[in-house]
Every structure is written in C-alpha cells, then in structure tokens.
C-alpha positions as CSV (number, residue, x, y, z in Angstrom):
1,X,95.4,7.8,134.9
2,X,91.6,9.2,134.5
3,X,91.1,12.9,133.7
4,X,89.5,13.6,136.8
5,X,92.7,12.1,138.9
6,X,94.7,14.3,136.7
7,X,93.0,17.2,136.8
8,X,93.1,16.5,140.9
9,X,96.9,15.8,140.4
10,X,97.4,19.5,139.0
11,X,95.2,21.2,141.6
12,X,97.3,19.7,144.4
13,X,100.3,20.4,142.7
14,X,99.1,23.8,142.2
15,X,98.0,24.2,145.9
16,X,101.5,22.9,146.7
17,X,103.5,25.8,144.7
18,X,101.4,28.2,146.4
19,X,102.2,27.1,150.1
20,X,105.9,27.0,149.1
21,X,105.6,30.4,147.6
22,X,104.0,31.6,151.2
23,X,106.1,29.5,153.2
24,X,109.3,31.0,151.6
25,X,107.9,34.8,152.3
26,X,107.3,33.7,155.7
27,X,110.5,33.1,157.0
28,X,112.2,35.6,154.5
29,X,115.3,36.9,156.6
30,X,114.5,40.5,156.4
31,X,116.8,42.8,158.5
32,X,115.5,45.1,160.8
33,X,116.5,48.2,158.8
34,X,116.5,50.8,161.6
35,X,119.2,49.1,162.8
36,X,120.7,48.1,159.9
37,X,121.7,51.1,158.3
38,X,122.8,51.5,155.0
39,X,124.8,48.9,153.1
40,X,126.8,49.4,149.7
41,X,126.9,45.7,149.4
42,X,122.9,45.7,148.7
43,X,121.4,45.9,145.5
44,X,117.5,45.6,144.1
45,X,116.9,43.0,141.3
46,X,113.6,42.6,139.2
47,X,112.5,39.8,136.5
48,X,109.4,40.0,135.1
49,X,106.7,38.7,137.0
50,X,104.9,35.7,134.5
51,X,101.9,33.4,135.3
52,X,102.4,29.7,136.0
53,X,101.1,27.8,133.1
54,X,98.8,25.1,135.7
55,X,97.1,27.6,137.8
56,X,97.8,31.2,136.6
57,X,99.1,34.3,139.1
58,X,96.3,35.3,141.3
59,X,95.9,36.9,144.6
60,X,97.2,34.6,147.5
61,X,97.0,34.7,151.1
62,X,99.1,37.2,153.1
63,X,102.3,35.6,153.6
64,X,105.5,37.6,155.9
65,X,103.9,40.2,157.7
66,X,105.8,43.7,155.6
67,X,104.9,41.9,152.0
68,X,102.0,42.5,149.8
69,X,99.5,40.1,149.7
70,X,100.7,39.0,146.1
71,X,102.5,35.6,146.7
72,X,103.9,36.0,142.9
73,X,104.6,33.0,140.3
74,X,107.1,29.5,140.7
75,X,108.1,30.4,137.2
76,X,108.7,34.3,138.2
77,X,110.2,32.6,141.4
78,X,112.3,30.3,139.5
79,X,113.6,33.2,136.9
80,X,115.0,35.3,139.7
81,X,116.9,32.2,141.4
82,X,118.5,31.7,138.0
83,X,119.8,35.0,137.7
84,X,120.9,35.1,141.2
85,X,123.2,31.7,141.1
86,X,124.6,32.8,137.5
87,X,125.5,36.3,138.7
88,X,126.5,35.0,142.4
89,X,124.2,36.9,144.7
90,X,122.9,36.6,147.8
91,X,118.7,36.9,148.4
92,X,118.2,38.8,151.7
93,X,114.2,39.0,150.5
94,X,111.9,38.7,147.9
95,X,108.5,40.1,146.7
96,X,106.4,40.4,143.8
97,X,104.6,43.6,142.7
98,X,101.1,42.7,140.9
99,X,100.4,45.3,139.2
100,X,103.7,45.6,137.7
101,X,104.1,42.2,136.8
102,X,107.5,42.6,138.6
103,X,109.4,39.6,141.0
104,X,111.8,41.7,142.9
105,X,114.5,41.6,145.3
106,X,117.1,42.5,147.8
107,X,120.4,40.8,147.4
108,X,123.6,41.0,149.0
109,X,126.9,41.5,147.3
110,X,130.2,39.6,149.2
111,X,132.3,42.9,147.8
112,X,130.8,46.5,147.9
113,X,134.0,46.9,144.9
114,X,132.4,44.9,142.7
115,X,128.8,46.8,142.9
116,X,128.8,48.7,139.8
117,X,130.3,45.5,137.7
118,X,127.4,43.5,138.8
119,X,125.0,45.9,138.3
120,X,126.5,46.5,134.7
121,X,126.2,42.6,133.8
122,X,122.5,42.4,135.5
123,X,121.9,45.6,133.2
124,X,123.1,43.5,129.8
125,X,120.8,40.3,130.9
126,X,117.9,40.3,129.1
127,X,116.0,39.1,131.5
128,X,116.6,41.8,133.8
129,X,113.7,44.8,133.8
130,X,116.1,46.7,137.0
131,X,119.4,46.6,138.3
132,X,120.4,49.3,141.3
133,X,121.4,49.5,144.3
134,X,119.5,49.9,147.5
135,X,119.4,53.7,147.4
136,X,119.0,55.5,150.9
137,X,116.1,58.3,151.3
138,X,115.3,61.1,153.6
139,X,113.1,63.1,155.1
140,X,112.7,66.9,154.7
141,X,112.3,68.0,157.9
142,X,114.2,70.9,160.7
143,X,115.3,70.5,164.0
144,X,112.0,72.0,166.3
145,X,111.8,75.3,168.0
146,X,112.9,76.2,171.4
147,X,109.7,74.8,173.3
148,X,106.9,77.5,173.8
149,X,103.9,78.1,176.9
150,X,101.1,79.1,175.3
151,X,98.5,81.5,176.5
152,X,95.7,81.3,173.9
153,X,93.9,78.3,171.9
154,X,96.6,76.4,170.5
155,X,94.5,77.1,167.3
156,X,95.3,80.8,167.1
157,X,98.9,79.7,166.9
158,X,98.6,77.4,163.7
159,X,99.7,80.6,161.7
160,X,100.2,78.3,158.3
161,X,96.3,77.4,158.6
162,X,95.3,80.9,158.7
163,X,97.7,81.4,155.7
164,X,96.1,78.5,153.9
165,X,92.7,80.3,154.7
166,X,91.5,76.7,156.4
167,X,88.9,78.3,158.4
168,X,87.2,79.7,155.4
169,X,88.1,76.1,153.4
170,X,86.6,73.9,155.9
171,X,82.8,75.6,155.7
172,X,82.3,73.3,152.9
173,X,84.5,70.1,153.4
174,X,86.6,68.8,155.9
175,X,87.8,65.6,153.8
176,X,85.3,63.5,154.9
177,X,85.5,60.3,152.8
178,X,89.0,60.8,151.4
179,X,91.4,58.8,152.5
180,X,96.0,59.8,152.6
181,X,98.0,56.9,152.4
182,X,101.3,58.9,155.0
183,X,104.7,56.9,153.6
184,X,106.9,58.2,156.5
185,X,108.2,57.4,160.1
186,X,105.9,55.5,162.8
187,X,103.2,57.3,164.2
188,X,101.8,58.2,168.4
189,X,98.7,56.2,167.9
190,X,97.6,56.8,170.8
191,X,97.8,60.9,170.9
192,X,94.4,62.3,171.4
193,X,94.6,64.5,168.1
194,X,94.7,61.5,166.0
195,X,91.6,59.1,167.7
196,X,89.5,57.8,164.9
197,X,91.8,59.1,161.9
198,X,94.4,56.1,161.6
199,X,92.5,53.8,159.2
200,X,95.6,51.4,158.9
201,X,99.0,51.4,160.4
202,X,101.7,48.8,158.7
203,X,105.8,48.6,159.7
204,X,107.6,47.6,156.8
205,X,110.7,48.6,158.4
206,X,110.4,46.3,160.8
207,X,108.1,43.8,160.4
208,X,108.6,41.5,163.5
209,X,108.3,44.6,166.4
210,X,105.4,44.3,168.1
211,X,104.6,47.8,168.4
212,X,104.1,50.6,166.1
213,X,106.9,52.8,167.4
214,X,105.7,56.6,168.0
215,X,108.3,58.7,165.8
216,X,108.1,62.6,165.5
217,X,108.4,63.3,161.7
218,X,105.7,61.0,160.9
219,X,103.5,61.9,164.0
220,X,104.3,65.6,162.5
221,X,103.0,65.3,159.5
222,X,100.0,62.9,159.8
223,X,98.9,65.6,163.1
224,X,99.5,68.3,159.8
225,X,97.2,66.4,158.0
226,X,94.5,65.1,159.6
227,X,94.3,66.1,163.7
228,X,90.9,66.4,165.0
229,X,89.0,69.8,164.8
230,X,86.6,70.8,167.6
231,X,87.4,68.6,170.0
232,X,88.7,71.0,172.5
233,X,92.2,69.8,172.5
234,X,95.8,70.7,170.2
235,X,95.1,71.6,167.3
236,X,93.4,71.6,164.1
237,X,94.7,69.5,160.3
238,X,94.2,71.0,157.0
239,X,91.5,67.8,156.4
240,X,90.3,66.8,160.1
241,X,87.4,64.5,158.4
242,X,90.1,62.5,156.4
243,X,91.8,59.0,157.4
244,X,95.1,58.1,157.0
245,X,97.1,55.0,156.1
246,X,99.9,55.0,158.2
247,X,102.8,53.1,156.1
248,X,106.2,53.4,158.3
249,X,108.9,53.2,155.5
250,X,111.3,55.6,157.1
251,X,112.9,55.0,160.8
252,X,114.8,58.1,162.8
253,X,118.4,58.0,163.2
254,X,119.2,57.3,166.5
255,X,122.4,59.7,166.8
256,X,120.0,62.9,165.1
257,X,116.4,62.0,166.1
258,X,115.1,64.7,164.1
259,X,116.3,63.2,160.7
260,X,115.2,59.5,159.0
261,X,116.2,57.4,156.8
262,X,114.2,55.4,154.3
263,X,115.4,52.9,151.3
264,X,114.0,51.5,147.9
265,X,112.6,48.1,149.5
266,X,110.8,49.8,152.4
267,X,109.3,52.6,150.4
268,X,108.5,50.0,147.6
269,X,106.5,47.8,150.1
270,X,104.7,50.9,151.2
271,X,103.8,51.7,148.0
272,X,102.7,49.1,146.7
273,X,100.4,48.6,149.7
274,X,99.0,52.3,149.3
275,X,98.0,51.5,145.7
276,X,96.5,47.8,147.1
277,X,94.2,50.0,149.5
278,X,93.2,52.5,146.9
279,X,93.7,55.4,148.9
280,X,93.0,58.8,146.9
281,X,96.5,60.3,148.3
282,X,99.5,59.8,149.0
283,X,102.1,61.8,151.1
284,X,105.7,61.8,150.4
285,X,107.4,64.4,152.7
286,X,110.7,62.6,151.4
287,X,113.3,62.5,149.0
288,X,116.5,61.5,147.4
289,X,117.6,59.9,144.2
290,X,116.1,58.7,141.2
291,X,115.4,54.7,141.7
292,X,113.9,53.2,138.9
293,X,111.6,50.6,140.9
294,X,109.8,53.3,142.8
295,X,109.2,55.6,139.6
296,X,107.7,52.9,138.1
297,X,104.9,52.5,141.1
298,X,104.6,55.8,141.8
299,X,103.9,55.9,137.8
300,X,101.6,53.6,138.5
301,X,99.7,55.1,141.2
302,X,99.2,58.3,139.1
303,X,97.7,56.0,136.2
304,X,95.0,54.6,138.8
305,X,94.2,58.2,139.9
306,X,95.7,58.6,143.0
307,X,97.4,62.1,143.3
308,X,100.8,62.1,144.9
309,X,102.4,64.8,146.9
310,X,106.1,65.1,147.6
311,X,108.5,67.2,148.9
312,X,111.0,70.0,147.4
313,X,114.6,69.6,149.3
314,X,116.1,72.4,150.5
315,X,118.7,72.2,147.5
316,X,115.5,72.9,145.4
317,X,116.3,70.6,142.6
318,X,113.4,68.2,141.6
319,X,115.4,66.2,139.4
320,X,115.4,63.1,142.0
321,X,112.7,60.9,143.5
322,X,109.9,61.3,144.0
323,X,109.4,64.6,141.9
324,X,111.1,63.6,139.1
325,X,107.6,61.5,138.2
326,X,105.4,63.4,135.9
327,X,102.1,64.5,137.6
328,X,103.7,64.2,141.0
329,X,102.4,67.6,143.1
330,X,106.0,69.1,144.2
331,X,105.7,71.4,147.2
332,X,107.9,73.4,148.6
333,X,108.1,75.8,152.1
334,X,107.6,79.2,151.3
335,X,110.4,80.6,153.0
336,X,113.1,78.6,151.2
337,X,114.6,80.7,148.2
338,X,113.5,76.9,146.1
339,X,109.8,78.5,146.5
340,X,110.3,80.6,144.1
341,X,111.1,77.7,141.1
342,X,108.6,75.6,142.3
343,X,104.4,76.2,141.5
344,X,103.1,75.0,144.6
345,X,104.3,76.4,148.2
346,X,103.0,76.8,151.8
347,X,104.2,77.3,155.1
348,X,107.5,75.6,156.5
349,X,108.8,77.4,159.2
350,X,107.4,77.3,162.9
351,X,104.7,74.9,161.9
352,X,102.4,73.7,165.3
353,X,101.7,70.4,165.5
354,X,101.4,66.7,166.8
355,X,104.6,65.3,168.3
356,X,104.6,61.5,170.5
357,X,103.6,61.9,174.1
358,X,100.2,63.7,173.2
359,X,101.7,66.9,172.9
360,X,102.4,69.6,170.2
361,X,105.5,71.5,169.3
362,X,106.6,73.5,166.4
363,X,108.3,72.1,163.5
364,X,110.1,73.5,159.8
365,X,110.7,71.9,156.7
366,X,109.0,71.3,153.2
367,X,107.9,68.1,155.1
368,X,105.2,69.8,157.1
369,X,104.8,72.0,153.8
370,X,103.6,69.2,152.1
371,X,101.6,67.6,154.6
372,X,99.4,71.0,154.1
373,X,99.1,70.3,150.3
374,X,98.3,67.1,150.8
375,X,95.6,68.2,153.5
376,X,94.1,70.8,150.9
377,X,94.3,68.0,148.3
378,X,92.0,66.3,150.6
379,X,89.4,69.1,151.0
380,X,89.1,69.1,147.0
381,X,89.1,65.5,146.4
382,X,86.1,64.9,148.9
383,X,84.2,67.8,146.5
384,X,84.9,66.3,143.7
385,X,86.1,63.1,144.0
386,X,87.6,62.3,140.5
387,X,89.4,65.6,140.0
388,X,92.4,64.3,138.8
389,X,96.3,65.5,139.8
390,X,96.5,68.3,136.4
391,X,93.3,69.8,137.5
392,X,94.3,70.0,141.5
393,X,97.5,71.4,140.5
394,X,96.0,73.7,138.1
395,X,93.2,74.9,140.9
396,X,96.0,75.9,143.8
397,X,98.3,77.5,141.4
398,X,95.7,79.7,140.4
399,X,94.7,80.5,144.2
400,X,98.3,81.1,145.2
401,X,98.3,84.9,147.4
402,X,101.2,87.3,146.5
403,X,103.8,85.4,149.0
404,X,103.8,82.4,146.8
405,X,101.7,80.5,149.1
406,X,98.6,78.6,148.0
407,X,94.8,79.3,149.1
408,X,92.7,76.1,150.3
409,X,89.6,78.2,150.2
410,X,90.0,80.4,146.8
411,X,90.7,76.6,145.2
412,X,87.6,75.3,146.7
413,X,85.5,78.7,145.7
414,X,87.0,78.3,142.3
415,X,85.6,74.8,141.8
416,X,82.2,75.2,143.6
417,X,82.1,78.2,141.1
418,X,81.5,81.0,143.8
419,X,84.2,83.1,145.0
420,X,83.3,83.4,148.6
421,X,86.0,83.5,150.5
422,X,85.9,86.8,152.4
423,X,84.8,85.1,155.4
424,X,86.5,87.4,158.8
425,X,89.6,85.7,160.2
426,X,89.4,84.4,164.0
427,X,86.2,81.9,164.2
428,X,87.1,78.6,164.7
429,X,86.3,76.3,161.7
C-alpha cells in the first residue's frame, strides 16, 4: 500500500468515527424530562475526555438537537462503554464537554437500592473523574399576587426599579452590547416586551417539541431583565439594551405551576452552551445541591470571565449549587431575614413583570431578585466591558442604601468616577 492510499485510508477511517460519533448523538434516547420527573435509579458518569490518536478531538458538526456541538472522541467514547458494561449500567445519553475534556453521561440503574454501592465502586475506578446521581434543582420563586387594575403607567408601579435607582442608572447605559445567557424555564417569545431581546432560545429539556413552550418563571425573569424601555407598553428591565440567551433547563410542575424543576444533565447542557456562545452573564435564579459536574463548568465560566449570578434560597444557606462556587454573585430578596447574611440584596416581593400571554403580573422570590442583579450587572459590564466578577461585586456592595438593597446608579457613578446620582425620582428613563 502507497503512502498516499494510506494516508487516504486514515482520513476515511477518521471521517467514518466521526459520523458514528454524530449518528450515535442523533438518535440518543433522551427522555422528555418534564414529564419524566425525577428518578433515583439515574446517575451521571464522567471519563476523561482524550483525543483520538488518527485525527485528534476537534469541533464537529451539531449532532441531537439538546447537545453541544462537541461530537467528543472514539477513544473517550470507547472508555465510557467500558466502564458502563463492567459496572452494569444502562446509557440513557451521552455528551462530551470540550472544554473540560469530560465524556459524560446519564445512566440508568435496574435497582434505586443499589445507588449508593455503584456510585461507591464508580468512585474507587480510576478512570472515573465523577460519580453522582442525577440531582433535582429548583427554582426560587413565590406564588403571584392577587391580580391588580392599574391606573397609572405600569412603570410607576415597578417599585424595585425605583429602589435600584434604574432611572438615574440608565442615563449612561442601558446594556447595550452585553449579552445574559437566562438558564431557566421556557420563555413567551412572542410577548411584545421581549421583541428584539431574545438572541437565542434552546430546549434542552425537551429537545424534540417543536415549540419553545411559554413558562412564567422564565418569562419572569428574562421580562426582569431585559423588557423593552420606551416603547409605550408593560414595563421597563434593569438592562432594556441587553439580549438574552434563552437556555430552558427547568420545566414547571404541572400539579404547582408556579414551581420548576431542573436536573444535573439539563443545566449541564445549558451551561455548557452559555460558555460555547460567550455570553458576558449568566442568570441562575435556581438552586439546590452541590453536584460536582456543574461546579466544575460553572468554575469554568468564571475562569473565561463570564460573571454568574445565582440565587439565595429562602433557607439562606449558600452552601449548595450554584453559590457554593467561588466568585459566583449570590443574591438575595431584601425582605427575607437571609438578606441580612448575604452582601448583595434587592427587591423580592411584589415584583411587576412579564408573564405568557403578553401580560404583566406581580411576582416574589430571590428569583426576580436576582434577575435585578443580573440586569445591573449588565449596565456595568457594557461601561466597562472586562470588569471582572470581584470588581462588580465589590462596586454594588459599596452602593448598597441603608435597607440592604443595592444602587445600580451609585455603582455606575462610582466607576465613571462622578457621583451624580441625585437625579429627581419620576421621569421615565
């Protein structure tokens, strides 16, 4: 055989690995997990992630719809089957995380018993990284207020943005170029307050439904975020100029619509693609317990500059995900007795804004608290576009009023370097 027939050989073989590799996300069996629900049987597995030897591990093209675009290795493939057969599990999906170097996936126990024994033996293998199970999150927000007529500009009712001081913020930025990666429930596309600020919308909760279902907790927060100013209609986001990446990772409970559910596969997909799109923020208006795989991105996201935001619970303990990361913003509503063990705090209670339908309504929680941080975030990021988490979190502790509850405009006077925030209240931004 001539070197250039071999050299032809290992390039189809090559071509071959990757079409298998694609093929195999493709018609991964991934459950629906809205309707799924928790299971005690599932676990998460990861190998390390290691180049093949004929082609090296590259970017491939997208394969099943929820996955990164990062097809991953035959060897890192191959490694992960291996330790599946020998420890008798059951792959529901796989995925591999680039910049962690990770293969990773979902298995299925046939015994919930035998959970912890597996995961003990998977912990001992040295070719293990992680071992845990599928770990269940939620997020932090209240059932909504009675329902309200209003008289006057739904603007004068946004008492958390006078609080903030947004008015006086938004003279010198309204986010413009920054863009908030939201990991949360499905969004109302189509609601008039949020035309031209979805940049991207992604299910990984459900990867096969053909529409992008209209939820209220995410819907809340991205209309906390980033609804339109000035256009004459609902109301008016901390950072109106921003984008957001909508990444639906959490899915409501049917039998409490006001409450959803998210797990370690989901919110790892939605990570993973926040950090793939470079977005400067990202929102987590969730919580729950520490999970090894997500610390690790969420790690990650920090060491590429991107400053995360995440939500205090109403237990006030910050010992789980995602605040148990260091340099994650934690946030908590003012009016829980938590805001006073926490540095950064704004508004939770009766907070107007977007619900599905094109409509507004109040809402509570450290969710919508933390949409505001993340909105304020915004406004200093697009001054000063490398200021990095320390120096944000720094800047709004500093600006925080005598209630506990931060200042978007005496942060953004500090770091132009003029105090000039004694603008009157009651002009619209």
């Amino acid at each position: 055989m001539t070197m250039r027939t071999d050299l032809f050989m290992q390039c189809l073989r090559s071509l071959l690995v990757v079409g298998l590799a694609i093929s195999a996300m493709v018609h991964a069996q991934v459950p629906d997990w809205s309707n799924d629900g928790a299971d005690a049987r599932r676990i998460v597995v990861a190998v390390a992630e290691k180049p093949d030897p004929s082609f090296g591990v590259g970017a491939t093209p997208r394969g099943y719809g929820g996955m990164p675009a990062y097809a991953g290795s035959e060897r890192g493939a191959a490694l992960a089957a291996r330790v599946a057969r020998e420890h008798g599990l059951r792959e529901l999906t796989a995925w591999s995380i680039e910049s962690l170097r990770l293969r990773c996936a979902v298995y299925e126990l046939p015994d919930a018993a035998r959970r912890d024994d597996v995961l003990a033996r998977l912990t001992a293998d040295r070719r293990v990284r992680i071992a845990q199970p599928l770990q269940t999150f939620e997020t932090f927000g209240a059932a909504r207020a009675p329902a309200r007529h209003y008289d006057d500009p739904y603007l004068r009712l946004q008492h958390n943005f006078s609080a903030l001081d947004g008015r006086g913020a938004q003279r010198w930025t309204r986010g413009e170029g920054i863009r908030v990666a939201v990991i949360d429930t499905g969004i109302d596309l189509a609601h008039p307050d949020l035309a031209g600020r979805i940049a991207e919308h992604r299910d990984f909760v459900d990867a096969a439904a053909e529409n992008f279902p209209a939820e209220r907790h995410g819907t809340g927060v991205v209309g906390t975020i980033a609804a339109l100013g000035d256009n004459g209609f609902g109301i008016v986001g901390i950072a109106p100029a921003s984008r957001v990446s909508a990444y639906r990772a959490c899915w409501s409970l049917r039998a409490e619509p006001e409450r959803a559910q998210c797990n370690s596969f989901t919110l790892a997909l939605a990570l993973g693609a926040a950090i793939g799109a470079r977005v400067e923020i990202i929102n987590l208006s969730l919580g729950g317990p520490r999970d090894a795989l997500l610390e690790l991105l969420v790690a990650d996201a920090l060491a590429r500059g991107i400053v995360v935001v995440g939500a205090v619970p109403p237990s006030g303990s910050v010992d789980g995900f995602p605040l148990v990361v260091a340099g994650v913003l934690a946030v908590a509503a003012a009016e829980d007795r938590a805001s006073s063990q926490v540095r950064l705090a704004a508004p939770g209670r009766d907070i107007l804004t977007l619900q599905p339908g094109g409509s507004v309504d109040y809402r509570s929680g450290s969710s919508l608290a933390t949409a505001q941080v993340s909105g304020v975030v915004a406004l200093l990021r697009s001054l000063r576009p490398r200021l990095d988490a320390a120096a944000i979190d720094g800047l709004l502790s500093r600006s925080r009023s005598d209630d506990g509850i931060i200042n978007a405009c005496r942060a953004l006077a500090e770091l132009r370097g003029a105090d000039d925030c004694a603008q009157p209240q009651g002009t619209s931004p």
